[in-house]
N, C-alpha and C positions, 0 to 999 in steps of 0.2 A: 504405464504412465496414466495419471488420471486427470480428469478435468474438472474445473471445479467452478460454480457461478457464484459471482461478485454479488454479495444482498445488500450491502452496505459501506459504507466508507465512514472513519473514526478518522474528522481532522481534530490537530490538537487545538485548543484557544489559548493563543499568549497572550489574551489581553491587549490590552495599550501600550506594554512593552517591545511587541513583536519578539522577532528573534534576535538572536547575540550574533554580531557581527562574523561572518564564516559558518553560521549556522545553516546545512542547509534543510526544509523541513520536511515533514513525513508526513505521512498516509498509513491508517491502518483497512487492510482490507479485509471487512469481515466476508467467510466464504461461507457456502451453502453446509459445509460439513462440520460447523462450531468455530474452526480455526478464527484467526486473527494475525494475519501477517501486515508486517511494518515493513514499508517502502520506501522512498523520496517520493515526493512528489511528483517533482520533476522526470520522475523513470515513471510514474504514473501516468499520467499526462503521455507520455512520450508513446508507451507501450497501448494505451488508451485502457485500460483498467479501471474501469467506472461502472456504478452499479448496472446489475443484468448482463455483462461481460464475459469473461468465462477467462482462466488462468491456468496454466497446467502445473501440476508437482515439478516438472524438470524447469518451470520457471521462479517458480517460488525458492527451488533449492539453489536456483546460477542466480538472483537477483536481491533476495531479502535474507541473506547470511552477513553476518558482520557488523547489523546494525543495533 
């Protein structure tokens, strides 16, 4: 299993729109090894995944599959 540090976070901008009703939004978390993994926010926030953080492979693989 590897670890990986959070350098970055990519939120989306909707504008003045926000989001579509049932929408709920995301987080891209850029890691120290190029990737880019897409989260909810709210499992962000939850899990605290905020830059200089650290995330492992077994979490990236149980958490940001299906989005």
């Amino acid at each position: 299993m590897s670890i990986h540090r959070i350098i970055d976070l990519i939120e989306p901008d909707n504008g003045c729109e926000g989001f579509l009703p049932g929408e709920e939004p995301t987080v891209t978390l850029v890691l120290d090894d190029g990737r880019q993994v897409k989260v909810y926010d709210r499992l962000a926030y939850e899990m605290d995944w905020d830059t200089g953080r650290t995330i492992s492979d077994d979490d990236i693989l149980a958490y940001a599959s299906g989005l």
